[in-house]
N, C-alpha and C positions, 0 to 999 in steps of 0.2 A: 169097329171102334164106336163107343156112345159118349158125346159130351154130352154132360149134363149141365142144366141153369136153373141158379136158386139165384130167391131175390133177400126176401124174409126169410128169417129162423125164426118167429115167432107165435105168441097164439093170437092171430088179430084173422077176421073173418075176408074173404076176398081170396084170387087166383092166384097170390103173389107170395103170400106168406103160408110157408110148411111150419107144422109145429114141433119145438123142441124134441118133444117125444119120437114124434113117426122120423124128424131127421136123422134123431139117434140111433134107432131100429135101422133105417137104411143105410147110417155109416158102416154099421156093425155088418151087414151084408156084405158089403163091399170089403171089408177085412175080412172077409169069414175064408179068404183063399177062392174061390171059383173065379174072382175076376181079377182082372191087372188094373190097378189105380194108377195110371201116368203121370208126372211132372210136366208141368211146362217145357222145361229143357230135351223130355223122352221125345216131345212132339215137335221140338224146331231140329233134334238132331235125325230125326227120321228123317223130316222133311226137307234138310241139306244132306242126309246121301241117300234120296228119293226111295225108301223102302216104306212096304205100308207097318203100321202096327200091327199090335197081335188083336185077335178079330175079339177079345173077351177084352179087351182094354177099354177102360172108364179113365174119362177125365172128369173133375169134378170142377166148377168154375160157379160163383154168386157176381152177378151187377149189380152196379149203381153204387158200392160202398157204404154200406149201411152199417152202424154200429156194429147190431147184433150179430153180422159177421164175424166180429171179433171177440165179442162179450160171451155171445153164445156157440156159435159155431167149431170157431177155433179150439175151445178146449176139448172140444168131441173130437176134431181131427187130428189135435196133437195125442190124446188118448189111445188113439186108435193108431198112431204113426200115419196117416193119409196128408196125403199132399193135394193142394186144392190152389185155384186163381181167381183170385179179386180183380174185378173192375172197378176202377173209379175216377172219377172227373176229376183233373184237376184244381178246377177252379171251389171246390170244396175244399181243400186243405189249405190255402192262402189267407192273410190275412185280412180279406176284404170278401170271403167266402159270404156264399148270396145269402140274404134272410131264410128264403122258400126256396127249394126245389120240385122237381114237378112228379113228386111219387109218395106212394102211398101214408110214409110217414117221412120225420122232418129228422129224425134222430138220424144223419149220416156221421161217419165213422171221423171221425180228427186226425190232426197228419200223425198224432202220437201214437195213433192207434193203428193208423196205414203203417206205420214203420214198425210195430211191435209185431204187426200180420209178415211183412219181408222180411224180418229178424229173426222168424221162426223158421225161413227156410221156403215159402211158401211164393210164388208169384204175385207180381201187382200189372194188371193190363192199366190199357189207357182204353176211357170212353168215351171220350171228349170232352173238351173242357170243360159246356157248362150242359150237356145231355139235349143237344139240339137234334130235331130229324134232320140229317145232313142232306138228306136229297133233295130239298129244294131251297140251300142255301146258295147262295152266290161264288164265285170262287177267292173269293179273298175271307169270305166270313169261314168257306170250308176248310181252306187251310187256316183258319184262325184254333178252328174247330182240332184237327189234327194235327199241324206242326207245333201247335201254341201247347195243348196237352201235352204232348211228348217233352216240349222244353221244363214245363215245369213242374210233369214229375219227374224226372232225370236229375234236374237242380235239388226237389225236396228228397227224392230218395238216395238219388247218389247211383243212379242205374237205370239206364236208359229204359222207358217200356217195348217188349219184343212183340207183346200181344195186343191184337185192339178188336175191339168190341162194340158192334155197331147199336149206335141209342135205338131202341125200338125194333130193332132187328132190319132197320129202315138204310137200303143201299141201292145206290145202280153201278153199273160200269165208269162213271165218272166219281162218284164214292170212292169207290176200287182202286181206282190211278192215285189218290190222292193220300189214301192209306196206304197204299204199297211205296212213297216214295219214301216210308219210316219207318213200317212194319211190315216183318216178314209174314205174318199170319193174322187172319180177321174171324171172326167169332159173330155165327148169324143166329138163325134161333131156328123153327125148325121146319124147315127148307123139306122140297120133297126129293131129296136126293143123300147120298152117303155122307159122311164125314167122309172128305177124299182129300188127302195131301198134294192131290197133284192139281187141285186147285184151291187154293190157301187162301185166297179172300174171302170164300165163302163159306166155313166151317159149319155143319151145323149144325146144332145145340136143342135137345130136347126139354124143354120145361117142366120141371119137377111140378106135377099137379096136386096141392094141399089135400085132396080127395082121396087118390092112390091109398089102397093098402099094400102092405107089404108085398103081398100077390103079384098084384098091378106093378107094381115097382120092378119085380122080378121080373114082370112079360116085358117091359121093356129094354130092361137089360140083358134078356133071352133074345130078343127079336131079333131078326136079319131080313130087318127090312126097313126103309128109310123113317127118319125121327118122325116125321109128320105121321104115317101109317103105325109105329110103334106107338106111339100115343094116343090113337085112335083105339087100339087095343089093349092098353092099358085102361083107359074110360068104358068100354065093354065088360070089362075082366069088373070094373067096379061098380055099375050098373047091377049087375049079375051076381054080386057079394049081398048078403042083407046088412044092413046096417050094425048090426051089433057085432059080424062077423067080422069088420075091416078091419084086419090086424097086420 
């Protein structure tokens, strides 16, 4: 199994943001039949009757809650019938939502546009309220961080969040305890070990690299080897590509 993590769908320069075009090329991959694109639901019901997925399954997951999640992304995924999981902070879709957030652009998504994203059928994680590194908060600011998110997307959406997804990729074993007393599954980034359901706080998540050609994309989602070392080879495969060939 490969999750993936997008942040941006956009064309803005930096690690974070893939652009419309190569996302589109990769969606189309991903429907072209070689691999299984899972639901949220495929991966909590495996993992309540302890079977693994199938070894070609992709999950497709964006953080942070960013418009063009929804503006841009979405209609590629409804296009193509692909199921994908949003993360997003609660404390963005409130009426006291903060000025600044602490990412690369300011354009995150509205509660009208989080619920247009769940209306399509599609998951909504929780990533904490307001995108704190939870490992060196206190334990009342952590559970503000965790139980306070779940309360109030549950209230705004109307559905409890099953998924959560650590700010930064940033956890220890006391993270862990604190998100498990809400969430059955946690979402890290790319750890040197399997996506393995038989330990569900630690999911881990390969980061879609805006550099990647289509190639590279595919050695990652060929690999059978963990996310950190599959993207080590994907960055090779693109090193290796000449510029004008990254397609």
């Amino acid at each position: 199994m490969k999750i993936l993590m997008y942040h941006l769908v956009q064309d803005l320069p930096g690690p974070m943001a893939v652009s419309p075009d190569r996302f589109g090329e990769q969606m189309d991959l991903l429907a072209g039949g070689a691999y299984t694109v899972v639901t949220e639901d495929d991966l909590h019901t495996m993992h309540a009757q302890g079977r693994p997925l199938p070894a070609n399954a992709v999950l497709i997951t964006f953080d942070d809650g960013y418009a063009n999640t929804v503006t841009t992304a979405l209609p590629v995924l409804e296009r193509l019938g692909l199921p994908a999981v949003m993360a997003v902070c609660g404390s963005y879709l409130g009426p006291e939502r903060p000025r600044r957030v602490p990412h690369p652009v300011q354009e995150m998504a509205d509660l009208a546009q989080v619920q247009a994203w769940a209306a399509s059928g599609r998951a909504v994680a929780a990533h904490s309220y307001t995108h704190q590194r939870l490992t060196g908060l206190s334990p009342r600011a952590l559970a503000w961080q965790t139980a306070g998110d779940h309360e109030v997307l549950t209230a705004l959406l109307g559905r409890p969040p099953r998924t959560f997804a650590y700010p930064y990729g940033a956890y220890d074993l006391r993270v862990q305890r604190a998100v498990a007393e809400l969430y059955p599954l946690a979402l890290a980034t790319d750890d040197r070990h399997h996506p393995d359901l038989r330990h569900p706080y630690a999911l881990s998540r390969i980061q879609v690299d805006p550099t990647w050609s289509l190639h590279a994309f595919r050695t990652v989602l060929d690999s059978d080897t963990d996310p950190a070392t599959a993207q080590r080879a994907a960055d090779t495969v693109t090193r290796a590509t000449p510029r004008g060939a990254r397609r």
